[in-house]
KERONU-384936 format. One record per atom (N, C-alpha, C): residue in one letter; x, y, z. Coordinates in steps of 0.02 Angstrom, whole numbers, plus 50000, padded with zeros to 5 digits. Layout:
BEGIN
aXYZ;...
END
This chain:
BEGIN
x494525131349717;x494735127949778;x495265122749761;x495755121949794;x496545117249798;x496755114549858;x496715110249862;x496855104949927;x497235099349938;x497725097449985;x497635091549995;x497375085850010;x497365081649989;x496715075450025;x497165068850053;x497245068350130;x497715060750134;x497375057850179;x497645051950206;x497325048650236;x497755041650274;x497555039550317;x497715031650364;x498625034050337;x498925038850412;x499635039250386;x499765034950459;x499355033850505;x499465027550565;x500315031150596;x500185036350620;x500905039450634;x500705034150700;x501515031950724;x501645028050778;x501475018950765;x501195016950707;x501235010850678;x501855006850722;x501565001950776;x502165000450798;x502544994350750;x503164993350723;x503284987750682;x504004981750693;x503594975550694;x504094969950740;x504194965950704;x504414964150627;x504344960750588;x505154959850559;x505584964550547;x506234965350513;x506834965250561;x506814966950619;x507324967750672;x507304974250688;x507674973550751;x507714983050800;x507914987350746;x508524987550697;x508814993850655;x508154994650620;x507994989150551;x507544991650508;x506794991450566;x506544990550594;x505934989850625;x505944999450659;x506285001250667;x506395006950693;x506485011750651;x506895010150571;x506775013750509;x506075015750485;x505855010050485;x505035009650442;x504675013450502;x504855013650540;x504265016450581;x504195025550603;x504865025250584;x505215032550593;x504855034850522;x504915031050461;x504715033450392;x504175036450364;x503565034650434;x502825038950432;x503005046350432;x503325048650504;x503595055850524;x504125056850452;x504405054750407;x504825057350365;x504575058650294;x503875053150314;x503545052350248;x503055060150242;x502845060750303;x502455066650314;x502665073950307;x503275072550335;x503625078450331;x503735081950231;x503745073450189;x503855073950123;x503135078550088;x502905074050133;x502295077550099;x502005083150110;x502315087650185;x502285095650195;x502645098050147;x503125097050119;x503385100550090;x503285101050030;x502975095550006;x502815094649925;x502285100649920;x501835099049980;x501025102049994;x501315111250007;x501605113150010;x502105119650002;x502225123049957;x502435118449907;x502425121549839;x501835119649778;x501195119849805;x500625118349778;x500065123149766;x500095129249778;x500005136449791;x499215132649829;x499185128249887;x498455126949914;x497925130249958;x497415127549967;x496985133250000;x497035129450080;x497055122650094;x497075119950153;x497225112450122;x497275106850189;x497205099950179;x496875096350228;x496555091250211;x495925088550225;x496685081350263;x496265078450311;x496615071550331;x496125067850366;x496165060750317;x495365058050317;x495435053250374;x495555055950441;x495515049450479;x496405044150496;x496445042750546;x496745038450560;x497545040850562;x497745047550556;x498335051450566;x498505047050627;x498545045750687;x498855039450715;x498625031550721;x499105028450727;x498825022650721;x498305018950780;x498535022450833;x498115023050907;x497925024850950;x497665027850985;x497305033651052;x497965031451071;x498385027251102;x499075025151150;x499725027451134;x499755034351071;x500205037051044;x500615038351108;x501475038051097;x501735042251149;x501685050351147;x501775053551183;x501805060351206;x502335064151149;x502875059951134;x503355063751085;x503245063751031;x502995057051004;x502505056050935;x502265060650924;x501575061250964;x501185065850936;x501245074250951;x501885074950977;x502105082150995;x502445082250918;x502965076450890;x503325077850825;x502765080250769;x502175076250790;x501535077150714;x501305082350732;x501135085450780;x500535091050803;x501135099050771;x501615098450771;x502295103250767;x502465102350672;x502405095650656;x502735094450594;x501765098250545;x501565099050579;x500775098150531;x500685107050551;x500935110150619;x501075114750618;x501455121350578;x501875116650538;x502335121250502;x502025121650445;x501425118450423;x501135119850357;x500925127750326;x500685130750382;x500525137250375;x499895136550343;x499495133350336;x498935132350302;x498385129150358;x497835129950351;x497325124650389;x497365119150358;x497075115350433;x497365106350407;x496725104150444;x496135100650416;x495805101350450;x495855092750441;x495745089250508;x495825082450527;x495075080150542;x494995074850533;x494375068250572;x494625063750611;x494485063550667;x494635055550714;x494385050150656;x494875043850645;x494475037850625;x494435031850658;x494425026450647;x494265021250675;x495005021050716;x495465019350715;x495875019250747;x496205025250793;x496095030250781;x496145035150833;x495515039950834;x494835034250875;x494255038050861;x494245042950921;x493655047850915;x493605053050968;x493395048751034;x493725044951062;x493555040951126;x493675045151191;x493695043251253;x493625046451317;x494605048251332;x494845041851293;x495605043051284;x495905042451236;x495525046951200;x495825049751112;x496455054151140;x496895052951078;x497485058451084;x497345063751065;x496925064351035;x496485073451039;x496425077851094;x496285070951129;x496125074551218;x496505076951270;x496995074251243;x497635074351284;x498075078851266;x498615082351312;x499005085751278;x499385082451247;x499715084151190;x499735091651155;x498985092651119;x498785089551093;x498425089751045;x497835094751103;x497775091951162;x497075096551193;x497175103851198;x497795104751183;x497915112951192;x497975117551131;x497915115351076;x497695118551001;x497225122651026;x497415129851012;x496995136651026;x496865138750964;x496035143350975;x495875146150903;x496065150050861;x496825151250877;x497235152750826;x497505147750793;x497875141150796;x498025137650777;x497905135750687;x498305133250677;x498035132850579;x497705121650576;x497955122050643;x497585112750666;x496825113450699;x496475110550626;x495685109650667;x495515103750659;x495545100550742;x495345093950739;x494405097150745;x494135091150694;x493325089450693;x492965086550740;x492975090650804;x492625084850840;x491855081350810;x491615087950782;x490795087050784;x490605087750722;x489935084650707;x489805085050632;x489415091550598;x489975096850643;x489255103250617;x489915104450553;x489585111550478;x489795109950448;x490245117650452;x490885117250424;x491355121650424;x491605126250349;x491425132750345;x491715137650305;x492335135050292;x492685132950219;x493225133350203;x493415138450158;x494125139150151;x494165145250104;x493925142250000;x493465144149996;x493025142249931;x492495140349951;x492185136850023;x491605131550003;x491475129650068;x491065125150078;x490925121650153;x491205113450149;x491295113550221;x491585106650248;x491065102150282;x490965096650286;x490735093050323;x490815087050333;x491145086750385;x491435082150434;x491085075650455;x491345070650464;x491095064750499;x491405060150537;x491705062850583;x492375061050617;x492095055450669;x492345051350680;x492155044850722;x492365042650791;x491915040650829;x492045038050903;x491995033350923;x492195028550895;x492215020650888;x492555016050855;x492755011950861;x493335008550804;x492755004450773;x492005004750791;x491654999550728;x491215001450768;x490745003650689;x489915005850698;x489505004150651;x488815003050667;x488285000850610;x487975005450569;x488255011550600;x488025016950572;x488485019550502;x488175022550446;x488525026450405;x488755033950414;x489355035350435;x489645041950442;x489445045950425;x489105046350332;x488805050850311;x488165055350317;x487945051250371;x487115050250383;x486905057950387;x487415060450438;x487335068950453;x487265073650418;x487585072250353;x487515074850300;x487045078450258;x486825085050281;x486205086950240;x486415088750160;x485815085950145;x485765085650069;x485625095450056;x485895096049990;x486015103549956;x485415106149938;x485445111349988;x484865116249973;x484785120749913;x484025119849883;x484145123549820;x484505132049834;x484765132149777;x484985140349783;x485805140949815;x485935136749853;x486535132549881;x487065130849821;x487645137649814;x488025139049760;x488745138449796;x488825134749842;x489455131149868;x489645126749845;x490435127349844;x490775120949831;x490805116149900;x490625110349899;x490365105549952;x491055100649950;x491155100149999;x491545094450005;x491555090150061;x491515082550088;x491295078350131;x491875073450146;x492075074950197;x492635073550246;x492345065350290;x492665059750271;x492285054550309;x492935049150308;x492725044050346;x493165038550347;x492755032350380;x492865025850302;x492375020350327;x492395016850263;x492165011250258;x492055006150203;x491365009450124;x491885011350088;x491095012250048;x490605005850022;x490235006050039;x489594997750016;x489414999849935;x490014996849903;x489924993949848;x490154989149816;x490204982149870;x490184977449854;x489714975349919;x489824966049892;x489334961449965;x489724957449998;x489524958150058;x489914955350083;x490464963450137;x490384964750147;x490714969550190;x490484968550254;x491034970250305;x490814968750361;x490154975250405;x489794972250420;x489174978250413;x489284982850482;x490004981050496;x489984989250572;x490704990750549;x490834991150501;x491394993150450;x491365001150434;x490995005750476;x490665011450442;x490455012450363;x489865007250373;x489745007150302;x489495012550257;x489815016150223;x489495022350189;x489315021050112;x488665024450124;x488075022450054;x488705025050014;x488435020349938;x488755021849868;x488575027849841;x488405031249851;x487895036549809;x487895043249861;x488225042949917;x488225045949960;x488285054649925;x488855055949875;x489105062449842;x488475064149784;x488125058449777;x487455060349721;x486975062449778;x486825060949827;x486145061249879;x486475069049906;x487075068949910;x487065076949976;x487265081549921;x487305078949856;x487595087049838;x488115088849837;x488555082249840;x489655084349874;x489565084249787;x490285089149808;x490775090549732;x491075086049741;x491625084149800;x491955080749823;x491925075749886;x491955070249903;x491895066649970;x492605063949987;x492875064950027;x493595062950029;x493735058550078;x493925051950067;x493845046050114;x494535044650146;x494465040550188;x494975036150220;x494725030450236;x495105025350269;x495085017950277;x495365015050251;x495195014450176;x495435008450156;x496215011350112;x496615005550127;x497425009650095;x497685008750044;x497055003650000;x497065002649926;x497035009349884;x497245013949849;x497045019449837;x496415018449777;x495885022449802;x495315021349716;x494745026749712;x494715026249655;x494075031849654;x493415027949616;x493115034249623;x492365029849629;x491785035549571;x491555035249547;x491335038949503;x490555040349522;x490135045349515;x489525047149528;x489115046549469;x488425044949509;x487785042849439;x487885045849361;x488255052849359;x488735055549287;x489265054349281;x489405048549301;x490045047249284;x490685051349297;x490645056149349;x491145059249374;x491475059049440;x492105058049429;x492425054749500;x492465059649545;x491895057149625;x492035061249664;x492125059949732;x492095051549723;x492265049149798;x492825045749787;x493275046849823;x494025044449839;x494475042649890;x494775036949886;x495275032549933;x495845036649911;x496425038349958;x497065042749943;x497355036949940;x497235030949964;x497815025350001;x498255028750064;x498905024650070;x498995030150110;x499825031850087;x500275036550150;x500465041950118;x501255036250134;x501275032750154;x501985029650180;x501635020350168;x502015016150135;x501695007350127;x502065005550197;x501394999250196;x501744995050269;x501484988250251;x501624985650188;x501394977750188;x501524977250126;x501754972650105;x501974967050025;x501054965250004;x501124971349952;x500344968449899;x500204962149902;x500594957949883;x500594951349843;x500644946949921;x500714950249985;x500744945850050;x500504948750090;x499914947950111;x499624952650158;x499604948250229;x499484942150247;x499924936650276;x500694938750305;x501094942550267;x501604945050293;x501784949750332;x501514950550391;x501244953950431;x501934960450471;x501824962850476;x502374968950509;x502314971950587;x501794968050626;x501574968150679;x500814974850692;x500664975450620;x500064980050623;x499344973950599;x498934975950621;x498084974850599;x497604978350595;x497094977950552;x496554982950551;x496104982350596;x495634986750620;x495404985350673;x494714982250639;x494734982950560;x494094979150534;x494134972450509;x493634968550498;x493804960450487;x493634959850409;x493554966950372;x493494966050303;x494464961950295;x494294960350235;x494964954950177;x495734961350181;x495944958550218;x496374963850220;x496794964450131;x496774959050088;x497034957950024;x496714965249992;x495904964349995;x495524969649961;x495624975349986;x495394974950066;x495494984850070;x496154987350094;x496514984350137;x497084985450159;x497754984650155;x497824981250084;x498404978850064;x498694984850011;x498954989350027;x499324997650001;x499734991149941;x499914996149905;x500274994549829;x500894995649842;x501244994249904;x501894994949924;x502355004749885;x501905007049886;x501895017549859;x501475021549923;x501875025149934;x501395030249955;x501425036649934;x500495038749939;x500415045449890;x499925049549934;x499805054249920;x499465059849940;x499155063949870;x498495067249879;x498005068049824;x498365077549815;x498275080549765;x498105087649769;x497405087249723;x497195089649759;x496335091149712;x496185098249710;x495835098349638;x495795106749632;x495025105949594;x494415111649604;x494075111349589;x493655117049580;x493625119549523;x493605126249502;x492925128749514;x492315127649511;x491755129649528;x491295122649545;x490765123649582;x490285121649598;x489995116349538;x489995110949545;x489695105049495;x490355103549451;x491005106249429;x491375105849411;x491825098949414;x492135094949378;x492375089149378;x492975090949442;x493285087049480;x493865086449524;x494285085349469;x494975088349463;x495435087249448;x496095084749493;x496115078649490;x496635076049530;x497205075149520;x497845078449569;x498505075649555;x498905071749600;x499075066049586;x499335061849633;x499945063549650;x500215063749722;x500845066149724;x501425057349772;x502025059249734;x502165052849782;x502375054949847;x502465052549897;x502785053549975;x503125048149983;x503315043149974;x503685036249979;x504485039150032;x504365034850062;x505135035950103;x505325028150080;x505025024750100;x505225014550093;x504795010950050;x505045009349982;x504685006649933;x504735000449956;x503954996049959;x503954987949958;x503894985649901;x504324980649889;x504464977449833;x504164968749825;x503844964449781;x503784959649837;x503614956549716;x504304953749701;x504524952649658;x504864943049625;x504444940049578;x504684934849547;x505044935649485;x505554930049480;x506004930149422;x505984922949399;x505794922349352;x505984914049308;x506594913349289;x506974908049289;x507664907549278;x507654902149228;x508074902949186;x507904897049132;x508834893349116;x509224899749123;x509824896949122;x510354902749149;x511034901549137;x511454905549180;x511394913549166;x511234912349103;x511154921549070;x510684923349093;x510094922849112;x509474925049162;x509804927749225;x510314923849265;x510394925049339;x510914930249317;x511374929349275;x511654936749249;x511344941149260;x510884942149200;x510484947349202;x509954948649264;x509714947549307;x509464947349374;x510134950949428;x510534948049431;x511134951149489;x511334958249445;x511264957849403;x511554965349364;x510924970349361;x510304968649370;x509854971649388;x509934973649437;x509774969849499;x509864972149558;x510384976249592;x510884973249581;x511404977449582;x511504987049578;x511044987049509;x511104994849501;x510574998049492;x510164995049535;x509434997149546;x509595003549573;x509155009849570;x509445015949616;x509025015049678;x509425018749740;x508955019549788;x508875013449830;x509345008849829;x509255002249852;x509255000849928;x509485006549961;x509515007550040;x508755009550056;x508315012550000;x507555012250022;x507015009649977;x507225002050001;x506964997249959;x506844992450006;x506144989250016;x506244982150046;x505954977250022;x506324971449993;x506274967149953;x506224959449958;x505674957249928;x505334950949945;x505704948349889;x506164943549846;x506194940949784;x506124932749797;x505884928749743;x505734923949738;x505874921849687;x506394915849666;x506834912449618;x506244905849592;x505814907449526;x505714899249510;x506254898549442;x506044891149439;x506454888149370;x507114884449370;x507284882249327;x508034875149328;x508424881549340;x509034878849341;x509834880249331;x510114874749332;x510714875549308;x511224870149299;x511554869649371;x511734864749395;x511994866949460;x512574869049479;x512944871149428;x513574874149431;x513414883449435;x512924885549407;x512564892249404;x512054892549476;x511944890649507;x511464888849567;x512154890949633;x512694888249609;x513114890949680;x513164899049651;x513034903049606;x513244909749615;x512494912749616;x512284909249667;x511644912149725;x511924916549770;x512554912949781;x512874917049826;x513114925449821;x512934925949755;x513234932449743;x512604936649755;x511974933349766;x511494938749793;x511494936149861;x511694931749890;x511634932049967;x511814927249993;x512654931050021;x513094926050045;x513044924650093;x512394923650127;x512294921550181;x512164915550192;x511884913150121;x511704906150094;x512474902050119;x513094903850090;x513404898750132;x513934901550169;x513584903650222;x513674903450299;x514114912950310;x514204916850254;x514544922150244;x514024927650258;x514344934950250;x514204939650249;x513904943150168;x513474947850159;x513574952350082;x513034951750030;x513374951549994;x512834948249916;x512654957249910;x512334956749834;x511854961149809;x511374963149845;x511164958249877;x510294960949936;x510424964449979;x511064962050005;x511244967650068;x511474971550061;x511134976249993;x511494982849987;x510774984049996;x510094982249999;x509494986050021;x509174986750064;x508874988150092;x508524992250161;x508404984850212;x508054977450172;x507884973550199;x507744970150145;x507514963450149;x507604957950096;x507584950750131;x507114945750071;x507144940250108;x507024935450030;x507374932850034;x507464928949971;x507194920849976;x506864918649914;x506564912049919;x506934909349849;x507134903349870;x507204901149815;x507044893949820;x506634892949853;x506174883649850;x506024883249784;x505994886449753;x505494883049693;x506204883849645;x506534883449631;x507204885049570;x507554877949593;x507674873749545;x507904869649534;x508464868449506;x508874863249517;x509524863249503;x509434857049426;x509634860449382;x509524857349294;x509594850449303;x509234845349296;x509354839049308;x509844836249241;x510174827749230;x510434826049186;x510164821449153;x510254817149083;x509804813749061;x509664807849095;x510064806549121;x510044799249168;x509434802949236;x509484806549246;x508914808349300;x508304810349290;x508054812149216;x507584812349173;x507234806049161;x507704802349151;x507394796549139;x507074793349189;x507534792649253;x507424790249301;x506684792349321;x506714799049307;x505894804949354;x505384799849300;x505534800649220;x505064798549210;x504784789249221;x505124785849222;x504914779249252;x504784774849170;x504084774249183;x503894768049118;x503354769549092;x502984773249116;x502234776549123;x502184779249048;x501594784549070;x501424788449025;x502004795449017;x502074795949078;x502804802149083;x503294799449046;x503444792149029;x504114790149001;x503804791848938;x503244792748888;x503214792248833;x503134800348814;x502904803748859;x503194812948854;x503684814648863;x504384810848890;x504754811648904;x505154808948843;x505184802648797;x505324802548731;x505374806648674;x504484807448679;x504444813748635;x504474819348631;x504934823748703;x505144829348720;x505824828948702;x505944820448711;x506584822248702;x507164821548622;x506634818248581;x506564818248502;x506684823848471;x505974831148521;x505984835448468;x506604841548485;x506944837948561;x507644843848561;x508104841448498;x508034838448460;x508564837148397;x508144839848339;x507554844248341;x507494843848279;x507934850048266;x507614849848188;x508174855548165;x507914863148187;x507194862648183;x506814872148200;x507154873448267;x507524878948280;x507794879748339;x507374881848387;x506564884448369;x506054886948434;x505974879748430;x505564875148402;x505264868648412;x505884864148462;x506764866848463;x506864865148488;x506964865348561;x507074873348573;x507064876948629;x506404874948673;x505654874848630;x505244873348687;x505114866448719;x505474862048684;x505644856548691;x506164855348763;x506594857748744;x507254857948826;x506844862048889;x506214866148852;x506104869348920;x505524864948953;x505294861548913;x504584857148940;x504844852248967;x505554851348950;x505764844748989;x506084845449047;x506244851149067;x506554855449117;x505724855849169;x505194859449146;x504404858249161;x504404850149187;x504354846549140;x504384839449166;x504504836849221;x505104839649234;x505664837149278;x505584837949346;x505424844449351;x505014850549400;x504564849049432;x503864847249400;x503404844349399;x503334835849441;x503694831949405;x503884824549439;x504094827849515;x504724831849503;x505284833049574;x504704835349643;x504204838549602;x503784842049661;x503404836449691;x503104834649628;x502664828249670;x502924823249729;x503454819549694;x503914817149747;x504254819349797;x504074826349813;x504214827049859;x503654829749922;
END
């Protein structure tokens, strides 16, 4: 058995964070991301693909949306067998219900799950746990009958929800037991929700429950605070479960007989890499080397980039800021605006103070007497003893400048 396994691709993610051009890029990038991933999923010689939930981001999809996905998931030529999840659960005005999606006939190679009975796949059986609620106390898995002896199927368990293995989870999070793939007998359990991608290993130590993450990023790892006009509909830490690694991937899993280890291959789908990146600057050859980085980064039109400047400069090296973004004084250009989007910090980078202003920071104190003997050992002769010397006093300086301010 060979499959795909994806999950939370939130087609229709509405996003208000970058402006109309890029806000309309990123959002277009689900449908392009998907499309990447039909085609990858094409040349994978597969038996079907599994989609764990949350294929839109809301029952309030428009009509063309989900005519582009129901058509683009169409051309697979393969069965695609889907779960409602928390965000587009099987509700009274699910987009399941509605056309297009209500008119999928049993020819179709699209089987939405309404129900938790369990389904013949080509190798093995399916069983579904597709959801009608954006938050329940119940565990998805519950339906799940455990493996009957004599029962020489390859099993695999289709769900979407929080797995409880930690404390502290929000408890209508669809909490699904840890052990869930040891209790029923799954070869495989294939999750959605959370867009951290991870796997999870069974009482033998064999990985068989799995997060895909998801297949297109929509948030800065390192800023989940930085919001793009999306939220989860759960009140778990969005840092922990929902903060994607700025990649998106899609699983191929292959699994040769019954009890057999999963063999997983990660595939990428990325249309818009998030980038969300610090640089220490210590002197002018650093910011060299930084603009000449950037500069010939490949792929820089699908890139969106958070960078953040700490550390001195001299302040004669501090005006060719401008050469990453001449917007700083009052112009057009720079290096950044050769990528998709970008927002540059540079509060914390300091302009190299002089000895008369060293002195000044340090006063009479105890700082004046670290500030002596920092400044003693820039003359000695060891050139590291001296180097870490100019940089602690540069630290120093930094340090004072922040406080006071």
């Amino acid at each position: 058995m060979r499959f795909l396994h994806a999950a939370d691709l939130h087609i229709g993610l509405r996003v208000t964070r970058f402006g109309a051009e890029t806000n309309g890029r990123v959002q277009e990038a689900r449908i392009a991301s998907l499309d990447r991933m039909i085609r990858i999923a094409q040349t994978k010689s597969l038996d079907f693909l599994l989609i764990a939930g949350d294929l839109f981001d809301d029952n309030h999809i428009d009509g063309a949306t989900a005519r582009r996905t129901l058509e683009l998931l169409e051309s697979v030529r393969l069965p695609v067998y889907i779960i409602p999840g928390n965000h587009d659960p099987l509700t009274a005005d699910s987009v399941y219900e509605r056309p297009p999606w209500s008119r999928i006939g049993p020819s179709s190679n699209i089987i939405v799950l309404r129900d938790t009975n369990s389904v013949a796949i080509p190798g093995g059986m399916l069983y579904p746990c597709p959801l009608t609620a954006k938050n329940s106390l119940d565990d998805p898995t519950r339906t799940i009958l455990a493996r009957s002896p004599g029962d020489s199927a390859i099993r695999i368990g289709l769900a979407h929800g929080s797995l409880n293995d930690r404390p502290n989870l929000p408890p209508d999070d669809h909490l699904i037991d840890r052990h869930t793939a040891d209790m029923k007998g799954l070869d495989y359990l294939a999750l959605g929700h959370w867009h951290s991608p991870s796997r999870h290993a069974d009482r033998a130590g064999v990985i068989r429950t799995v997060y895909p993450g998801v297949h297109e990023p929509m948030r800065f790892r390192d800023a989940p605070e930085f919001g793009i006009g999306w939220s989860a509909y759960s009140s778990a830490s969005a840092a922990d479960n929902f903060g994607d690694d700025g990649r998106g991937r899609a699983l191929i899993v292959e699994i040769e007989h019954v009890g057999a280890p999963p063999v997983i291959e990660e595939i990428d789908t990325t249309t818009f890499e998030w980038r969300d990146e610090t640089f220490t600057l210590r002197d002018e050859a650093d910011l060299s080397t930084l603009i000449n980085d950037l500069a010939h980064r490949e792929q820089r039109d699908r890139q969106l980039l958070r960078l953040h400047l700490v550390g001195t400069l001299p302040a004669s090296a501090r005006m060719r800021l401008d050469e990453l973004d001449q917007t700083l004084s009052g112009g057009q250009g720079g290096v950044l605006a050769q990528y998709r989007w970008f927002d540059l910090d540079a509060s914390r980078l300091h302009a190299e103070p002089s000895d008369t202003e060293l002195r000044d920071f340090a006063g009479d104190g105890i700082v004046r007497l670290v500030y002596d003997r920092l400044k003693t050992e820039t003359e000695n002769a060891d050139a590291r003893t001296c180097e870490i010397a100019k940089q602690s006093l540069l630290l120093l300086y930094r340090f004072a400048h922040e406080v006071q301010q």
